[in-house]
N, C-alpha and C positions, 0 to 999 in steps of 0.2 A: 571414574569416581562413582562410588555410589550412592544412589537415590536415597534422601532421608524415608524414613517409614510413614505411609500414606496417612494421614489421621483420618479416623473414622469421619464421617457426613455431620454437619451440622444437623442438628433434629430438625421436623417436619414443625412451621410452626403457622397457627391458624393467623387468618385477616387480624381478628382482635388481639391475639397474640404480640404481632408484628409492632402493633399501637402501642403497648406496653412495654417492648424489645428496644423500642427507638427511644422511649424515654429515659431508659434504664443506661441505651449506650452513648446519652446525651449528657445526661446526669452523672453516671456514676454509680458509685452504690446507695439505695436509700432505701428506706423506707415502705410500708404502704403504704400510708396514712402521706411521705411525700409523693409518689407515685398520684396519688388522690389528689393532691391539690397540684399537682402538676395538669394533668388531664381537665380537672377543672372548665369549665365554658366551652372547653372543646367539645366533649361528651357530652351522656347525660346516665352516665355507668354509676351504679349505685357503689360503694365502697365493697361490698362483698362481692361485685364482679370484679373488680380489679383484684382483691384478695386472692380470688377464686386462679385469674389467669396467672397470677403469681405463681401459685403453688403448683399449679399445670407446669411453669414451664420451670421452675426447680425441676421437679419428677423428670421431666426431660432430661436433664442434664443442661439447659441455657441458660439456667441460672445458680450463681452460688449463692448459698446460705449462710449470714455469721450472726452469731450472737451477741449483741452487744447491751448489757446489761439485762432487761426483762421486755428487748427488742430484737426484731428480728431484719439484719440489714442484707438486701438483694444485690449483688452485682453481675452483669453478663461473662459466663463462661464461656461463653461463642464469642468470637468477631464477628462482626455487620457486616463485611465483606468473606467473610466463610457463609453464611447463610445467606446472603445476596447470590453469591454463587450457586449453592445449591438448589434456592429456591428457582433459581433464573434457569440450570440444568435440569431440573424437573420439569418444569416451563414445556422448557424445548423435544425434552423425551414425549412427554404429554399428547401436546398440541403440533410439532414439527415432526415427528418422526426421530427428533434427535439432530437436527438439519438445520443450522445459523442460516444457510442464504437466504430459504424461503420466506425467515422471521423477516431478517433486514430488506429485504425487497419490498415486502406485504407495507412494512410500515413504513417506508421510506415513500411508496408511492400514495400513503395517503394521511400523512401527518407532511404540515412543514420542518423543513429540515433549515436550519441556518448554515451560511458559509461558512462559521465558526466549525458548527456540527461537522460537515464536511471534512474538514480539514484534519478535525481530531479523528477523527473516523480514517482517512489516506494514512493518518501517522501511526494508528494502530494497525491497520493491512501491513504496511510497510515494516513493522517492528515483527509483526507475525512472522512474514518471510524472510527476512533475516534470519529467525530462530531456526525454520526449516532448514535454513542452508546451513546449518551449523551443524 
């Protein structure tokens, strides 16, 4: 059977970016101005930076753009787990060479890990190899 066609990489999206990606894939479609008072006590972003990273990541392509009356409403063209992904393979290309064991060792041996953690961790190995033997 053949492979659906690869979709191009999520865009590259900066720290502040991200801040503004998660409310948008929290929310929905909105606003600046809701954007703004979502961020609110969080921040301390003046309303033109938020504007500002809006319009960055339109241009990207991570966000769409509708018009609705003499407003302008944002919603994410990416999924959080398409840019999770790539930003986490970027990560790895980066910093590992490209190389998961190095990562999960590094951190495994100095963060706590929960038995919970564990366990979801053996059931994802275990679903990997599966895959391989197919």
């Amino acid at each position: 059977m053949p492979r659906p066609p690869k979709a191009p990489p999520a865009p590259k999206i900066s720290d502040a970016e991200w801040t503004v990606m998660k409310v948008l894939w929290e929310r929905g479609a909105s606003t600046v101005a809701e954007v703004v008072k979502e961020l609110e006590g969080r921040l301390h972003w003046k309303p033109r930076t938020v504007q500002t990273l809006i319009r960055r990541l339109a241009e990207k392509g991570a966000l769409a753009v509708e018009t609705v009356g003499r407003e302008f409403r944002y919603s994410p063209a990416v999924a959080q787990d398409e840019c999770q992904h790539e930003e986490s393979r970027s990560f790895l290309e980066r910093v590992f060479d490209g190389r998961l064991t190095p990562f999960v060792a590094g951190l495994m041996e100095r963060e706590q890990v929960s038995k919970d953690d564990l366990e979801a961790l053996r059931k994802v190995l275990r679903e990997a190899e599966m895959n391989l033997k197919k």
